[in-house]
C-alpha positions in Angstrom: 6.0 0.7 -92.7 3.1 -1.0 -90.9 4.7 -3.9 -90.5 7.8 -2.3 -89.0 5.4 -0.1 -86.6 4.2 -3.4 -85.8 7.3 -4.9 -84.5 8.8 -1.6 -82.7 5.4 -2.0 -81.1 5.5 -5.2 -80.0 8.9 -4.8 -79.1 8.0 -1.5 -76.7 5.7 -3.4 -74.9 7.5 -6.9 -74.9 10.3 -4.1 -73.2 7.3 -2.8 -70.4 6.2 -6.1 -69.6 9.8 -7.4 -68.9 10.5 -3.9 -67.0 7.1 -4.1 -65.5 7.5 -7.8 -64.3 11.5 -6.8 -63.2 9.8 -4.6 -60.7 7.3 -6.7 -59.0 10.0 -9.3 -59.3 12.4 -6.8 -57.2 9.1 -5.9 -54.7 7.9 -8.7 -54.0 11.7 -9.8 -53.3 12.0 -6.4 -50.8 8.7 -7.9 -49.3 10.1 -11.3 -48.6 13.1 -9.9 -46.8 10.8 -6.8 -44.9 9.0 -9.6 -43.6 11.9 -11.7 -42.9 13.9 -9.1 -41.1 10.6 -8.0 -39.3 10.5 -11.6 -38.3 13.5 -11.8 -36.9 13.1 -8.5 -35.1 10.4 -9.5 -33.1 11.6 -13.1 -32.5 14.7 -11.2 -30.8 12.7 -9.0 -28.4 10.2 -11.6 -27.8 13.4 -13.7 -26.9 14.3 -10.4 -24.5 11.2 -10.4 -22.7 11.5 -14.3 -22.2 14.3 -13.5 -20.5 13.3 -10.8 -18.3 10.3 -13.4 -17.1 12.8 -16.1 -16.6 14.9 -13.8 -14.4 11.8 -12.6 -12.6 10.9 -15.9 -11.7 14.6 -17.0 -10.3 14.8 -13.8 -8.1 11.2 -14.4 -6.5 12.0 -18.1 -6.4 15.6 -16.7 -4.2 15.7 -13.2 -3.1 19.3 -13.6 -2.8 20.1 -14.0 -6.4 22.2 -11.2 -7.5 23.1 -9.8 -4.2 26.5 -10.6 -4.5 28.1 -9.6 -7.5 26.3 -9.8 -10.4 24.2 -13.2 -11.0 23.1 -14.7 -14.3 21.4 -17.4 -16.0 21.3 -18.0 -20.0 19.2 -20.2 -22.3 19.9 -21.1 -25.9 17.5 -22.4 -28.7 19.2 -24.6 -31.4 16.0 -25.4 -33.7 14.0 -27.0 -35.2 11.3 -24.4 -34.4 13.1 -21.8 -32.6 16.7 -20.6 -32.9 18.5 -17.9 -30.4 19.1 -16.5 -27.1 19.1 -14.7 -24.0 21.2 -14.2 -21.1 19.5 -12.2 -17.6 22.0 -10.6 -15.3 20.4 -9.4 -11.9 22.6 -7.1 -9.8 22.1 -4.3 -6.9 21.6 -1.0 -7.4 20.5 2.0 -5.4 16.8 1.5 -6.1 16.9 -2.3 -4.9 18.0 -4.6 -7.7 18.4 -4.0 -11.7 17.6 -7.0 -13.7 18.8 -6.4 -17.6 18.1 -9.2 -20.1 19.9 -9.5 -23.5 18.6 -11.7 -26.4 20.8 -12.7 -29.6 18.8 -14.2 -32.8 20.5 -14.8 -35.9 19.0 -14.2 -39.1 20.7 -13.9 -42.7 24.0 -13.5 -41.6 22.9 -10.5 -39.0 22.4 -11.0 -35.3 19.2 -9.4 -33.8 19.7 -8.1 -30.5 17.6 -6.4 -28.0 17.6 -5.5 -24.3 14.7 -5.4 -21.5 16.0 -3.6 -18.2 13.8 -4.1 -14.9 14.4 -2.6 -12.0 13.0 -3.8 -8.5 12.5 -1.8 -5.4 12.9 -3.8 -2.1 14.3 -0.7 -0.2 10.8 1.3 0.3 9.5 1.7 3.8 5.9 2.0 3.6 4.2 3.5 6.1 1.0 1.9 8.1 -1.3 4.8 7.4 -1.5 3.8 3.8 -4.1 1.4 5.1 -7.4 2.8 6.3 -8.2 -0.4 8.6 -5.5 -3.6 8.9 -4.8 -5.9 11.8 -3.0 -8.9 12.5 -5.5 -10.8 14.7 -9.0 -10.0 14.2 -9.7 -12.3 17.5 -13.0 -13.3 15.9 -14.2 -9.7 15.9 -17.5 -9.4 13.9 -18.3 -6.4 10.7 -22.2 -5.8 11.2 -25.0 -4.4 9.3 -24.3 -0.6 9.8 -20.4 -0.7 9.9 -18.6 1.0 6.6 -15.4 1.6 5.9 -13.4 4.1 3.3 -10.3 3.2 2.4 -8.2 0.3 1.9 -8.2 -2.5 4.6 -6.1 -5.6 5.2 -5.9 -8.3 7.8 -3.5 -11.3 7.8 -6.2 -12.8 9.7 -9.7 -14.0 8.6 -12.4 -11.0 8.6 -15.3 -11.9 10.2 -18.9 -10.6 9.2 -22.3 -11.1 10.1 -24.9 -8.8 8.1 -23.8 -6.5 5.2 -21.1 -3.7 6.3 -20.1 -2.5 3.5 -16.6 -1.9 2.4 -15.6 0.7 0.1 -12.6 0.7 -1.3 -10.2 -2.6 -1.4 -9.9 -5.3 0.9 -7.1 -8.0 1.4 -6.8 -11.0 3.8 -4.5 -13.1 4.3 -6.8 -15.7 5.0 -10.2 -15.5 4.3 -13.7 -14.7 5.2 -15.9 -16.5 8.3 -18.4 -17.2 7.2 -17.4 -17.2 3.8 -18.8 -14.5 1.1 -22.7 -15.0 0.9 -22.8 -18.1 3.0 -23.7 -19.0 6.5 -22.0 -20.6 9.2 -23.0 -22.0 13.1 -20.2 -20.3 15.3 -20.9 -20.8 19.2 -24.0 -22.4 18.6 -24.8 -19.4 16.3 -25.8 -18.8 13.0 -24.4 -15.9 11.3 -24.0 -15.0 7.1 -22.0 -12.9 5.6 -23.3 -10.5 3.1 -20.4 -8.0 2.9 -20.7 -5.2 0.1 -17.9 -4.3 -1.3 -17.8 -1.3 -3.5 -14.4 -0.7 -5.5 -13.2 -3.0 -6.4 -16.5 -5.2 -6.1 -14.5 -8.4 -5.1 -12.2 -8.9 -2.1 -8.3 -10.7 -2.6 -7.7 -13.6 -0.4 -4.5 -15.6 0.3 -1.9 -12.3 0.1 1.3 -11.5 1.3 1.4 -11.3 5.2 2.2 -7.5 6.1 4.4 -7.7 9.4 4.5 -5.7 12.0 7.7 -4.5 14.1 9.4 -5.6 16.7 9.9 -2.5 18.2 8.9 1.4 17.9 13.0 2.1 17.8 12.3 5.1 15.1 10.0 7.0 17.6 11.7 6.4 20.8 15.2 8.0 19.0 13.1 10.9 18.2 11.4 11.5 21.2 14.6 11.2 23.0 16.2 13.4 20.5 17.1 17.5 21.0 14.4 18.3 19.0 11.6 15.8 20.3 10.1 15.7 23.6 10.4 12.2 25.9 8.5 11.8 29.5 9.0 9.4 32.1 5.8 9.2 33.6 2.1 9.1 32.7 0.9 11.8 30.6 -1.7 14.2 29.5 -1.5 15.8 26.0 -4.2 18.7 25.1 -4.1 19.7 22.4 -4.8 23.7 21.4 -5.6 25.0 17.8 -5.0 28.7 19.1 -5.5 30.8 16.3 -6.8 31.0 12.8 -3.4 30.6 10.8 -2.4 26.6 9.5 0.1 25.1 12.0 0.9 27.6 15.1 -0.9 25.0 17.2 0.3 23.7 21.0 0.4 20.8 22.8 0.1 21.3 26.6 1.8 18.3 28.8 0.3 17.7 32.6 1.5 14.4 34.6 -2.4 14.2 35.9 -5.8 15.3 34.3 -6.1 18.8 36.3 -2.5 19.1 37.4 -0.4 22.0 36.6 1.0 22.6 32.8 4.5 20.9 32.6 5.5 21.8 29.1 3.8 23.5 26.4 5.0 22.4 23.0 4.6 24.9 20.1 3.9 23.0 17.0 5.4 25.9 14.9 8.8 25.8 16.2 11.0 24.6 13.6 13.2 23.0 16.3 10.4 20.6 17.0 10.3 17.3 15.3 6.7 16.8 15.6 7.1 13.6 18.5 5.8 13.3 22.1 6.4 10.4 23.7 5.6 9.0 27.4 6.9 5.8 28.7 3.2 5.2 30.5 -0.2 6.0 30.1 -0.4 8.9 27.1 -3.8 10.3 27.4 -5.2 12.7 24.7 -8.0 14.9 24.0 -8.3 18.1 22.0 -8.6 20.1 18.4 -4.7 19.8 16.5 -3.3 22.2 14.7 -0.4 21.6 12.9 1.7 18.4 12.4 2.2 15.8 15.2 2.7 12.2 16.7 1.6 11.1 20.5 2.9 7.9 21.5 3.5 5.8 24.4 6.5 3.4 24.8 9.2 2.1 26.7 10.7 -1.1 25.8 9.0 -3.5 23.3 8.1 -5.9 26.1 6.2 -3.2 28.2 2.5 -4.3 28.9 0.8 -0.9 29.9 2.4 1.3 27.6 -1.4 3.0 26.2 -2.6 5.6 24.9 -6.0 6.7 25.9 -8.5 8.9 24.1 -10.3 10.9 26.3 -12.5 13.6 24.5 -13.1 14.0 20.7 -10.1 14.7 18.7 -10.2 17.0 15.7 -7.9 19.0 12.9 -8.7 22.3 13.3 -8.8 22.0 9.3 -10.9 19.1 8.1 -9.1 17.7 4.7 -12.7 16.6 3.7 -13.3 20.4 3.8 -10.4 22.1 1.9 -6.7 22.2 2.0 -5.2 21.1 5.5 -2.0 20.5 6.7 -2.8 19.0 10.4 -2.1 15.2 10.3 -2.2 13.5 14.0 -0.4 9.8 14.6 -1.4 8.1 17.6 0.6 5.5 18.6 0.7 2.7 21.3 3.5 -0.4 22.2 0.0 -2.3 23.5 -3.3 -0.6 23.3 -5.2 2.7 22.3 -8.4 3.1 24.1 -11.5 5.0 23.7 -12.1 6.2 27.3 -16.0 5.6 29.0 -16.1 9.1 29.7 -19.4 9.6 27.3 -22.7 10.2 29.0 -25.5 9.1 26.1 -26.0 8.3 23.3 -22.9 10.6 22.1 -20.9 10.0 19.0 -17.0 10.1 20.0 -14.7 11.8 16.6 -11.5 11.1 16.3 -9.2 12.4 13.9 -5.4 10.7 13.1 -4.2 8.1 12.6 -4.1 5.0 15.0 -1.2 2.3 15.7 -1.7 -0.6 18.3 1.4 -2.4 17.9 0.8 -5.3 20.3 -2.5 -4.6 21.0 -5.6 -3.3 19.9 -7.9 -0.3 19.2 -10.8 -1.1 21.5 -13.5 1.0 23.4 -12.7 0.3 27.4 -15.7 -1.7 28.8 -17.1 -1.9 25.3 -19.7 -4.7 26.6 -21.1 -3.0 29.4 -21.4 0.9 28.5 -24.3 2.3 26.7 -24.9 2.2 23.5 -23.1 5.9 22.6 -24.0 6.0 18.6 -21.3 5.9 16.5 -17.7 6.0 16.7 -16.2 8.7 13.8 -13.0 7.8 12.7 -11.2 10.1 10.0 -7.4 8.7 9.5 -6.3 5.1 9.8 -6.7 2.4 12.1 -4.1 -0.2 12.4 -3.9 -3.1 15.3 -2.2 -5.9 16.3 -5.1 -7.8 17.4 -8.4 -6.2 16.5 -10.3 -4.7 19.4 -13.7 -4.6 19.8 -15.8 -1.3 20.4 -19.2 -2.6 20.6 -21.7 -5.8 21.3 -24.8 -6.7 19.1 -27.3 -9.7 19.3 -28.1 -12.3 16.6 -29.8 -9.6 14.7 -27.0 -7.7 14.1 -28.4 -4.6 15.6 -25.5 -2.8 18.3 -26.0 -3.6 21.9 -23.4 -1.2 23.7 -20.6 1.0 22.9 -20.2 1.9 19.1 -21.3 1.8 15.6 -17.9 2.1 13.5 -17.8 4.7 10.7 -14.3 5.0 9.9 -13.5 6.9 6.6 -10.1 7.3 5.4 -8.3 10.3 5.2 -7.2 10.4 1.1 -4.1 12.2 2.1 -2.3 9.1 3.8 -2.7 7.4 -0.1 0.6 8.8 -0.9 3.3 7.2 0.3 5.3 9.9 1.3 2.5 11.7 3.5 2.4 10.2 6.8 2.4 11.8 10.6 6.4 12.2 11.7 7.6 9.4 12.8 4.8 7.5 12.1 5.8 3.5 11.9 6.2 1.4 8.8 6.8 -1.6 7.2 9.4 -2.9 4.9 8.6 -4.9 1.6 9.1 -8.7 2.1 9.2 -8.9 -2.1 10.7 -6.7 -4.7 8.1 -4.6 -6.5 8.8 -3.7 -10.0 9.3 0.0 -10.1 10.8 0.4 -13.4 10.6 -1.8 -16.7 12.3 -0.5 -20.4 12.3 -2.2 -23.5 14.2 -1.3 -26.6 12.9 -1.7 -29.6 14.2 -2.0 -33.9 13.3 0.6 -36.1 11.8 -1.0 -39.6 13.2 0.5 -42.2 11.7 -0.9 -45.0 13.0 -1.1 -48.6 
């Protein structure tokens, strides 16, 4: 009996080894082919996403490709080291353009596919008051110690500092900085450094995109002239009244001189009102807003003394540093908007909107030759054509005449969608991608 306990023994565990060894045999089979198909998965939507790049880089190479009809360009891999393919189809769409890349990889007799879709907004007219501060030409216009700015700014031009104003949120050029950042530089027998601070982000971008302005102020004039909008012919003087306590029920009251007889009053509140005023001369403005509105001057786009002139401190009658407000102001030029010399002292001048200068500039009139009236309070956004000065200073940096420039932006304008009516804007040169998907295999694992 011991002897044949012995061999049913051996024989039991000869028959768990061999089961024992069958199963690791089978695992580490399942193992091979998890990681092969998991191989092959992520080859295929690698091989997607090489696509998508590839068809990126045609459409910003030519805008043009797939505006008419569907475009698309394909690359295969026949080995050694890399098998497979993709194909990138870019077509229009509502949004602005829909780029969809396919890949193909074939792997043990199964074809991996997966897809990456992009889509690409070029449609989006941005408006101007996103930026805080932006000009086209800043006319060799110095920042100084004591300026500051919140909110984004951008020139196309090169900024030009001497001292440390301090930025603090982003800043873009074009160009470049003169002098450049932390060095000095002999301009008109001169020597000036720059020692910006910048706060958020702590380094500037140089060398971007050009933002254009437009030819014309088409949208505003059609709206001024409009049922609902309110066009003059003549020079103009808007004050504006905050009336009452309650958000919006403001007026604007319209004279053709500075002490002449009312000729409109506009209520603010009327829902029949879209929010423009519009003379074809000299638009001068003073007063505390209440509601929502945009003061411009324009004719044609040729016009040299379409300007809007700022003749008292202008305010929200709600502050949005302060609590909720609803009062948003646009101020807008065809040539120049000008801070009158109307202040006796040492007087800070507040304004409150947001400022366009679409051939011109946002300058203090005789800016070398008043006083020195403290500091000019800015809450809104300032853009220009070519940058305006509002002050003078000596090789010290320290303010000679006119202003100091604290301009802060107003957080509202951030959002895209928020701007005075009418307000001008730009269109996107490039496609910005709005929307990018991937799909993506589900292991299932044996």
């Amino acid at each position: 009996m011991g002897g044949k306990a012995s061999l049913i023994l051996i024989l039991g565990f000869s028959f768990l080894m061999a089961y024992a060894i069958l199963n690791l045999s089978t695992a580490g089979t399942r193992s091979v082919e998890n990681m092969s198909a998991y191989t092959a998965m992520t080859a295929s939507h690698n091989l997607a996403l090489a696509g998508a790049n590839v068809g990126l880089a045609k459409l910003y190479r030519d805008t043009t490709w797939g505006s008419s009809g569907s475009s698309t360009v394909s690359q295969s891999f026949a080995g050694p080291a890399f098998i497979g393919s993709f194909s990138a189809t870019a077509s229009l769409v509502s949004q602005g353009k829909l780029l969809r890349s396919v890949s193909a990889y074939p792997a043990g007799g199964t074809i991996y596919r997966d897809t990456v879709e992009v889509v690409l907004n070029s449609n989006a007219n941005n408006s101007f008051s996103l930026f805080a501060w932006m000009t086209n030409l800043e006319n060799g216009v110095f920042w100084i110690t004591g300026d500051s700015v919140w909110g984004r700014v951008h020139s196309n031009d090169n900024l030009t500092v001497s001292g440390s104003p301090v930025f603090m949120q982003k800043v873009t050029t074009s160009k470049g900085f003169i002098p450049p950042l932390g060095k000095s530089q002999v301009i008109g027998g001169k020597t000036y450094t720059n020692k910006a601070v910048f706060m958020n982000p702590p380094q500037p971008e140089t060398g971007v995109a050009r933002v254009d302005f437009p030819t014309d102020m088409s949208g505003i004039a059609a709206a001024a002239a409009a049922a609902n909008g309110r066009k003059y012919t003549t020079d103009i003087w808007v004050t504006l009244d905050a009336r009452g306590p309650a958000a919006g029920d403001g007026k604007a009251y319209v004279r053709k001189t500075q002490t002449g007889p009312v000729i409109d009053s506009v209520n603010l509140a009327d829902p029949n009102f879209n929010g423009v005023i519009m003379g074809t001369g000299v638009v001068n403005v003073q007063g505390t807003l209440d509601g929502r509105l945009t003061i411009a001057s324009y004719s044609t786009p040729t016009a040299t003394g379409n300007n809007l002139v700022i003749r008292g401190d202008i305010l929200y009658q709600h502050d949005p540093r302060y609590g909720p407000s609803t009062d948003m102001l646009g101020l807008v030029a065809n040539n120049d908007v000008i801070v009158a010399d109307n202040i006796t002292g040492a007087t800070n001048r507040t304004i409150q909107g947001s400022i366009f200068a679409r051939t011109g500039s946002f300058v203090a009139e005789n800016y070398s030759s008043r006083p020195i009236n403290g500091e000019l309070r800015v809450l809104g956004s300032i853009v220009q054509n070519s940058r305006g000065a509002v002050g003078t200073f000596n090789g010290s940096a320290n303010l000679q005449s006119g202003f100091y420039k604290r301009y802060k932006y107003d957080d509202r304008l951030s959002d895209p969608n928020v701007r005075p009516p009418s307000y001008p804007g730009f269109i996107r040169k490039t496609y910005a991608i709005s929307q990018w998907w991937e799909s993506y295999h589900i292991m299932s694992f044996n």
